[in-house]
C-alpha positions, 0 to 999 in steps of 0.5 A: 903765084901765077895769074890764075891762081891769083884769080882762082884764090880771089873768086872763090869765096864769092857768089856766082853773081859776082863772078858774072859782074867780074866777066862784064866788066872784063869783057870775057865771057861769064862761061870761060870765068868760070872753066878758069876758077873751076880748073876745066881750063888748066892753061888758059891764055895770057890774053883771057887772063890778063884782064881779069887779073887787073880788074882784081888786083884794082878791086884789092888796091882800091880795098886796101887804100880805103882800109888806110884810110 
């Protein structure tokens, strides 16, 4: 699964709202978040992707170790 599909999949099931916290907190502008899980943005770059990528994957880590707990 690549990056962008990694966030297509974790994002779509959420509100709107939560995809704007998810630009905040990942410095990327709410308008690209949204071309990206959309697919306006077939390719985007590794740079746009990235940090997003880690925001969700830290956000499901955090999930899964209070889940264990």
């Amino acid at each position: 699964m690549s990056m962008t599909e990694f966030i297509c999949e974790k994002l779509k099931g959420r509100t709107q709202a939560e995809w704007k916290e998810v630009a905040d907190a990942c410095g990327v502008p709410y308008g690209t978040l949204e071309k990206i899980i959309y697919g306006v943005t077939q390719s985007p770059r590794v740079t746009t992707v990235e940090p997003i990528f880690d925001h969700l994957k830290k956000i499901d880590e955090a999930a899964k170790m209070k889940d264990a707990a």
